[in-house]
C-alpha positions in Angstrom: 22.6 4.9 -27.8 21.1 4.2 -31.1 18.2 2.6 -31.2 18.8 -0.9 -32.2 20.7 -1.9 -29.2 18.7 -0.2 -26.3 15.4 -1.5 -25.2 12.4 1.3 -24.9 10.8 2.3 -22.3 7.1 1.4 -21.3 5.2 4.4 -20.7 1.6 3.7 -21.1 1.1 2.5 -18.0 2.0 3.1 -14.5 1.0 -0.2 -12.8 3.2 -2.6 -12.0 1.2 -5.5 -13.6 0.7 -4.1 -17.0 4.3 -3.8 -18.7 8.0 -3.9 -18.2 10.6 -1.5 -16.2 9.4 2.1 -15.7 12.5 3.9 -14.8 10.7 7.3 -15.6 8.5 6.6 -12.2 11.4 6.7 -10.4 13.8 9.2 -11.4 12.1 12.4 -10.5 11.9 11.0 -7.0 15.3 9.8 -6.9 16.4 13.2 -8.0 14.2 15.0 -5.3 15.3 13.1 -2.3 19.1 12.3 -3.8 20.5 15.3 -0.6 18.3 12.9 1.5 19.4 9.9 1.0 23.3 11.1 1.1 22.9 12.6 4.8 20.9 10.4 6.0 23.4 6.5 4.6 20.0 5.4 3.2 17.3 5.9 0.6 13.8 7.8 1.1 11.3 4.9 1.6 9.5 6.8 -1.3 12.6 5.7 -3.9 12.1 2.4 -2.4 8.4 2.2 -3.2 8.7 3.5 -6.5 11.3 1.2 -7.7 9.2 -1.5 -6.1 6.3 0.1 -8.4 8.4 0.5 -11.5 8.8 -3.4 -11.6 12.6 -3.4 -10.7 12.0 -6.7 -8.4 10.0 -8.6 -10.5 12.5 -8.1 -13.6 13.9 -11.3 -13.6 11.0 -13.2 -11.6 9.4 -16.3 -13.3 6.4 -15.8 -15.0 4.7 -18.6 -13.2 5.2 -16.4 -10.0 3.9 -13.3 -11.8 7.2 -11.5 -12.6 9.1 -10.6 -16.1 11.5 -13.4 -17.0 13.2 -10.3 -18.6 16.1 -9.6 -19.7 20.1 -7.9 -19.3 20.1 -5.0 -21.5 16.7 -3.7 -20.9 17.5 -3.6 -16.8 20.8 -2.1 -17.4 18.9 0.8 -19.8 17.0 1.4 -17.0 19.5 1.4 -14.2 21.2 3.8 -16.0 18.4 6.3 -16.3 17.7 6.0 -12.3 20.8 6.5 -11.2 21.2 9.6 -14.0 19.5 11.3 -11.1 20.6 9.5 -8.3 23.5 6.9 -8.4 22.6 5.1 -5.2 18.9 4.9 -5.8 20.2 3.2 -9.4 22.5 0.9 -7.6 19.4 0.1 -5.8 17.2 -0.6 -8.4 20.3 -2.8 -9.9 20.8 -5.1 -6.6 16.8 -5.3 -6.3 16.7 -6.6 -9.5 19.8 -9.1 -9.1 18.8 -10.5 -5.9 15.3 -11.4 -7.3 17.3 -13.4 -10.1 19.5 -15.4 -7.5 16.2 -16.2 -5.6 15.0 -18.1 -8.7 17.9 -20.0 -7.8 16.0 -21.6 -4.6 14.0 -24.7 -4.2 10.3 -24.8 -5.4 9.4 -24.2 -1.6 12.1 -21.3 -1.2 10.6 -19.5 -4.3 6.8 -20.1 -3.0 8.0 -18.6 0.1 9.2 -15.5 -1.5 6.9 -15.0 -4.4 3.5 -16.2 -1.9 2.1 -12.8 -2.2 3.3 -11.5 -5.6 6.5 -11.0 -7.4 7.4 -7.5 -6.1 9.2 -9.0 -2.8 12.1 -6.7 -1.7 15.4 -8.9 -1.6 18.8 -8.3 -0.9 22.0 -10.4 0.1 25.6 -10.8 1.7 27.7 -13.0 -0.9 30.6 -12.9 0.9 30.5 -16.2 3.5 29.8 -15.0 7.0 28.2 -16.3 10.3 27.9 -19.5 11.2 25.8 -22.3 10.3 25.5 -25.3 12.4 23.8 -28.5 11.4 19.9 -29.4 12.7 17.5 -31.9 11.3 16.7 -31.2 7.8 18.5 -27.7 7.9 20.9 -25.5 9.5 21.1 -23.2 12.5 22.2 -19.8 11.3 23.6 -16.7 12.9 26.0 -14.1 12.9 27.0 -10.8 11.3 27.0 -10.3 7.1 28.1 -6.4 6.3 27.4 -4.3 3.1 24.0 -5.5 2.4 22.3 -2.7 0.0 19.3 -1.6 0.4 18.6 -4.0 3.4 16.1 -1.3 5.2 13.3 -2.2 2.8 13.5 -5.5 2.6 11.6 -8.6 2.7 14.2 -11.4 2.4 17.9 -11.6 2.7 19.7 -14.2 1.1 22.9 -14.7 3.4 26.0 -16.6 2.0 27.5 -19.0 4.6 29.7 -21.9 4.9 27.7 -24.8 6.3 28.5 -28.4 7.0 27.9 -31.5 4.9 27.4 -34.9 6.1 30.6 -36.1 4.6 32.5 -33.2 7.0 33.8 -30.6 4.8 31.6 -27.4 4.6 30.4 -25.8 1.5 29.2 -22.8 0.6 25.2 -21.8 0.1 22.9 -19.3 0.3 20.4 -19.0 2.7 16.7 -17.0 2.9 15.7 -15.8 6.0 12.8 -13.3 6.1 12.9 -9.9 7.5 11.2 -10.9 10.7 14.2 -12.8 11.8 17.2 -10.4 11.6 17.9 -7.1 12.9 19.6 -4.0 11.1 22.7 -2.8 12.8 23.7 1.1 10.9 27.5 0.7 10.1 27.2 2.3 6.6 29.6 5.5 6.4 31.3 5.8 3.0 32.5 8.7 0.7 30.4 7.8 -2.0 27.0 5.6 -3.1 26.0 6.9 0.5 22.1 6.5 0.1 22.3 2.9 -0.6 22.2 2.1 3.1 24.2 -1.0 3.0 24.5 -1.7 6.0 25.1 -4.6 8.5 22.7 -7.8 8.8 22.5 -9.4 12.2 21.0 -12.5 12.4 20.4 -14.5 16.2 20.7 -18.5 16.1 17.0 -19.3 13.3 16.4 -22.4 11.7 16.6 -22.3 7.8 15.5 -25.5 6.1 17.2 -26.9 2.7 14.1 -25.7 0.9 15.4 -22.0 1.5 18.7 -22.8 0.5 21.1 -23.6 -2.5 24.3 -24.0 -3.4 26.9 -21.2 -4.4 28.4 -23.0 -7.1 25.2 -23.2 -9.1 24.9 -19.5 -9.2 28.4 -19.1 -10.4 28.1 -22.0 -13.0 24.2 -21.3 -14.2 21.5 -23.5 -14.8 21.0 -25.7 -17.8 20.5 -24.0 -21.5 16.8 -24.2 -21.8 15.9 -23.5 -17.8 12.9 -20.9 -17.7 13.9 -18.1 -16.7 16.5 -17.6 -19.4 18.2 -15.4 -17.3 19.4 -18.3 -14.6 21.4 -19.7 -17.3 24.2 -17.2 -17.4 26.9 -18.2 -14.8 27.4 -15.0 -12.2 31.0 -13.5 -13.3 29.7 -12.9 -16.4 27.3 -10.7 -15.7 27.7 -9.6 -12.1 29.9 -6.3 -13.5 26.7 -5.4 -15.2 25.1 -4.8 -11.6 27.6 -2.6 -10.6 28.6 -1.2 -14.0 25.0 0.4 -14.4 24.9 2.8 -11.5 28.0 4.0 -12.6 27.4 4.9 -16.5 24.4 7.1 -14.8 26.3 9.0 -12.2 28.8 10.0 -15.7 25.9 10.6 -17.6 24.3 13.1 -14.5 27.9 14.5 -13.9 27.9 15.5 -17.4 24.7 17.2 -17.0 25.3 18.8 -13.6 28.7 20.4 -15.4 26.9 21.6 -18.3 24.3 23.5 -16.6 27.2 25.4 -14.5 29.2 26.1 -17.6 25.8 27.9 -19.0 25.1 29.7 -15.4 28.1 31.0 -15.3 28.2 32.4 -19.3 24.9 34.1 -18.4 26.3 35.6 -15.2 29.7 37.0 -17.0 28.5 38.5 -20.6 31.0 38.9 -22.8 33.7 36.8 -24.7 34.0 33.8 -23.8 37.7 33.0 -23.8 37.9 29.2 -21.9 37.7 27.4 -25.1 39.0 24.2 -23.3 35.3 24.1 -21.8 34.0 22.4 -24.9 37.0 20.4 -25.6 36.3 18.3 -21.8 33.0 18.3 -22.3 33.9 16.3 -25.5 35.9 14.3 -24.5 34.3 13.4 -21.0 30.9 12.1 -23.5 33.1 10.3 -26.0 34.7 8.2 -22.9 31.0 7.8 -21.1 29.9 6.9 -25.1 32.5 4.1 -25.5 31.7 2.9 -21.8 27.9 2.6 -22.6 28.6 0.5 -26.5 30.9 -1.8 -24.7 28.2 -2.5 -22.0 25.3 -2.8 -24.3 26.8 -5.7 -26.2 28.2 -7.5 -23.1 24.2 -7.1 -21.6 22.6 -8.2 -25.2 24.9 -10.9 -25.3 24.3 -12.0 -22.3 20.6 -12.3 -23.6 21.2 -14.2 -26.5 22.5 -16.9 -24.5 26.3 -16.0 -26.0 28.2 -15.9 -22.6 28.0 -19.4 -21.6 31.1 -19.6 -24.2 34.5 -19.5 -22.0 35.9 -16.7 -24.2 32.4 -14.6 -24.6 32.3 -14.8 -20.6 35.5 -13.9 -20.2 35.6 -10.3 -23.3 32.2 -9.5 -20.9 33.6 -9.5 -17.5 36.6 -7.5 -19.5 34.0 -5.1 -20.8 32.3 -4.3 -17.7 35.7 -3.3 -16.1 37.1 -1.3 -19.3 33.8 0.1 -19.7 34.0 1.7 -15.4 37.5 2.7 -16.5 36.2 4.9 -18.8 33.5 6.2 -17.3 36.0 7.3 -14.0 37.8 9.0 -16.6 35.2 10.9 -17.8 33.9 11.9 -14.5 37.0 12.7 -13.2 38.0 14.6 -16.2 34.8 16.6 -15.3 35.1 17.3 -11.6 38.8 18.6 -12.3 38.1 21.5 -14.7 34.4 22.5 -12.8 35.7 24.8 -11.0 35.4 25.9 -7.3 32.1 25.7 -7.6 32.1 21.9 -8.2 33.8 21.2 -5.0 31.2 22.6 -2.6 29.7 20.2 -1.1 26.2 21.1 -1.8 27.1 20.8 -5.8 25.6 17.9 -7.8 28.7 17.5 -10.0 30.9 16.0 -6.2 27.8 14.0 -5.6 27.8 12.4 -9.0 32.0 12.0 -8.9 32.2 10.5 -5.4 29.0 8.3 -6.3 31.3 7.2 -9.1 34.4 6.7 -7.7 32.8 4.8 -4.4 31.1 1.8 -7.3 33.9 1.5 -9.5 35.8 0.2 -6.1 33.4 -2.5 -5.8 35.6 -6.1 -6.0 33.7 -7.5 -9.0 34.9 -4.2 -10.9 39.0 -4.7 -10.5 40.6 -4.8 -13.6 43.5 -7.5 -12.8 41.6 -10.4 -12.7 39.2 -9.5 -15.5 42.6 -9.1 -17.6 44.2 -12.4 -16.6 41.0 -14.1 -17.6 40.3 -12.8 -20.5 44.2 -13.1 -22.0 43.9 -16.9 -20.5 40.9 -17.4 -22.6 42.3 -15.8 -26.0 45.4 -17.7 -25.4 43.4 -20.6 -24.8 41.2 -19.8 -28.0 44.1 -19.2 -30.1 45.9 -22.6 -29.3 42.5 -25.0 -30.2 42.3 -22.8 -33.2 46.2 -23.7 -34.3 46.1 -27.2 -33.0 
């Protein structure tokens, strides 16, 4: 990535206080415990700690509450770089950091709660609707079952989406904050791929959540008003939610194109000689080229997204586009990888399978289907097109 478009790194300090995301902290541990984490359907505590450390939660955290107020592209940089060693650990990092910026959504007295001793609090979140919410004075009564909750074994919060009743008798939907005190961890995570990201099952008993700890789904969708510290809380969710996902996804490409590399030279030093599989360099090629294109189409959509461009119906809709294009690509590339490793590649016990199914698992996340990206975006440039010719 050239330079202009991709935040540095802070490396002159280690604490968490002194400067922005660290992702160098964390990938040597992510890449030691990466076998871990895939037996075991959950990361090392370690990785959690160090991306705790490396300032992943308090990314997007108010100032006034100690954290960041940072921005798109310099979180997607580093996502990339943590999962380059270990794609769950990055998808990790990237829903740690996400959740933290849908709990500035909350009440003064919701935020308090989660920031009371320091910005660095752990949250994750169901936002699919599910439980039940009943009504009680000044709040709701909330329990029941939320799946696919990442990273939930080191957390501190959870932020549970749920339909709950309004006085007028419809419901609508909000998210709630219960601590980690309050819910149990039921282990129902079993996938193919993105297997250390332990996303498993929330299940809450009947607990009281007050309005304080709770807001409304539709103003994380829409985004706050232009001008509303942090800058971040301004840019409505479908427009940047891809990015989450997105950035685990470039770094498994990037680590699959390492991990394929490194057995191309092992096995040239184990066979002397001529070297007659010229189409060797030719995939290598073209699997960077496709992880290249992937990475410039992201970039912009993440800058863009921090220079306040994506509240525009059309900008919104090329960035959603983008993020979808840019996981096309990158499956392409990883694919394109696997197939011509060898035998080698398929044990199970090779880096280059772990990287591939890693890759294939995230790009089957909903937000990352290319349909509804497509209909939006041609929707908006038709749309475009005919206020320009009116």
């Amino acid at each position: 990535m050239s330079e202009t478009i991709t935040n540095p790194v802070a490396t002159e300090s280690s604490s968490a206080e002194s400067g922005p995301l660290r992702p160098h902290e964390v990938a040597p541990l992510a890449a030691e415990h990466a076998h871990e984490g895939d037996r075991d359907s959950r990361l090392h505590p370690k990785v959690h700690e160090a991306l705790r450390g490396a300032g992943f939660a308090r990314h997007f955290v108010a100032a006034r509450w100690g954290g960041h107020e940072g921005g798109f592209l310099p979180c997607f940089d580093a996502v990339a770089q943590v999962a380059q060693e270990d794609p769950s650990a990055g998808w990790c990092a990237s829903v740690t950091a996400t959740l933290s910026r849908m709990a500035g959504f909350l009440p003064e007295e919701g935020q308090r709660t989660v920031w009371a001793d320091g910005p660095d609090a752990l949250v994750v979140g169901a936002l699919v609707p599910g439980g039940h919410a009943e009504a009680a004075p000044g709040g709701w009564l909330l329990k029941g079952r939320w799946p696919y909750v990442s990273g939930v074994h080191a957390s501190d919060f959870a932020l549970l989406a749920a339909q709950v009743p309004t006085p007028a008798g419809g419901p609508e939907a909000r998210f709630l904050l219960v601590p980690r005190s309050v819910y149990d961890i039921e282990r129902t995570w079993d996938t193919v791929g993105m297997r250390g990201t332990g996303s498993d099952t929330v299940v809450l008993d009947e607990v009281f959540v007050p309005r304080e700890h709770s807001f409304l789904r539709d103003e994380l969708a829409s985004g706050r008003a232009p001008g509303t510290a942090p800058d971040s809380l301004c840019v409505p969710l479908q427009n940047v939610s891809g990015l989450t996902f997105a950035a685990p996804v470039l770094g498994a490409a990037r680590g699959a194109a390492e991990a394929w590399s490194r057995a191309v030279v092992r096995k040239r030093a184990a066979r002397p000689g001529p070297d007659r599989s010229g189409a060797v360099e030719l995939d290598l090629a073209r699997s960077t080229a496709l992880t290249d294109a992937a990475e410039l189409l992201l970039a912009r959509a993440a800058a863009d997204a921090d220079r306040g461009l994506l509240a525009d119906p059309w900008a919104g809709a090329r960035a959603q586009r983008d993020h979808v294009a840019a996981v096309d690509l990158l499956l392409d590339a990883v694919n394109l990888l696997q197939r011509t490793g060898g035998t080698g590649a398929q044990s199970v016990h090779a880096r280059l399978q772990r990287f591939w199914r890693d890759a294939n698992a995230g790009a089957g996340h909903a937000v990352l289907q290319w349909e509804p990206a497509a209909r939006r975006f041609a929707a908006a440039s038709l749309a475009r097109s005919a206020a320009t010719n009116a």
